[in-house]
C-alpha positions in Angstrom: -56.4 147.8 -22.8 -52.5 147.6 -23.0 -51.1 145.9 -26.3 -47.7 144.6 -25.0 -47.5 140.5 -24.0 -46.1 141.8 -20.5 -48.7 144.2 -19.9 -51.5 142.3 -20.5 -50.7 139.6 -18.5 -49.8 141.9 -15.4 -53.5 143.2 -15.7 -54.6 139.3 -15.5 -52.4 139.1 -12.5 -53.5 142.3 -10.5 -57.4 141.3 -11.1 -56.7 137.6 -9.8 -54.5 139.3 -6.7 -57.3 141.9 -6.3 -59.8 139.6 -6.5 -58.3 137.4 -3.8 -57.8 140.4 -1.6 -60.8 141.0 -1.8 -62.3 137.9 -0.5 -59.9 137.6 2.5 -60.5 141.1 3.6 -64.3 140.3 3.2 -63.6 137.1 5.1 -61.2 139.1 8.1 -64.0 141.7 8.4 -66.9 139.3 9.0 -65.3 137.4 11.4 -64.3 141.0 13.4 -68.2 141.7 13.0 -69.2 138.2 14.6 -66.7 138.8 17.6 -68.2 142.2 18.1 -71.6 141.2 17.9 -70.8 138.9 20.3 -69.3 141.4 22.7 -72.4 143.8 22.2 -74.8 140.7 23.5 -72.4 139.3 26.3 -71.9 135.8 24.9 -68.1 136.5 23.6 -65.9 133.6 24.1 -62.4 133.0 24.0 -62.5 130.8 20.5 -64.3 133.2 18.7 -61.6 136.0 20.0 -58.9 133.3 19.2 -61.2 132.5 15.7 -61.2 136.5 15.2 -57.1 137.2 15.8 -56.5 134.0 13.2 -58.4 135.8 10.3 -56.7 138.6 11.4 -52.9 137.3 10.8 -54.2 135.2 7.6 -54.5 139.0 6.4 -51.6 139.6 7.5 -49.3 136.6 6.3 -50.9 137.1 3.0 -50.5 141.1 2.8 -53.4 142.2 2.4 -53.4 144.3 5.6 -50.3 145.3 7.7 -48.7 143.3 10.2 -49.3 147.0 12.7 -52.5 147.1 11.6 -53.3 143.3 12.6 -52.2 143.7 16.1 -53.9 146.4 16.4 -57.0 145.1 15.3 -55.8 142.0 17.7 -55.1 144.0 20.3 -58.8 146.1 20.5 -60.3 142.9 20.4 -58.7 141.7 23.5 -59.6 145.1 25.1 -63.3 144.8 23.9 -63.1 141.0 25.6 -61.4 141.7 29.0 -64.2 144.7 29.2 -67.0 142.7 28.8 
């Protein structure tokens, strides 16, 4: 546990940044989960791919993955639904 003021109050400020990381990630994952699912079963429409590529840049705007690795994700997505 740090002793300085500034120090302890940076590791309050990483766990409430990690923490909300966390949740977005969590949140960007499931919907990428629920699009493929949908793929898988042949039901996948174009608001859950639009629904999908949203959580996707949220992640993004907010940092927590990289603007690259967003389209990316975005753009496998839009391969999985012209395939199917």
């Amino acid at each position: 546990m740090p002793n300085i003021k500034s120090a302890i109050k940076r590791v309050s400020v990483t766990e409430h940044k990690t923490l909300r990381n966390r949740m977005v990630k969590s949140q960007t994952k499931t919907a990428i989960k629920k699009f493929d699912a949908a793929v898988a079963e042949s039901n996948a429409s174009a608001e859950m791919l639009s629904a999908a590529s949203s959580a996707v840049d949220k992640a993004a705007s907010k940092g927590v993955i990289s603007k690259n690795a967003a389209n990316r994700e975005k753009a496998r997505m839009a391969r999985e639904m012209a395939k199917a």
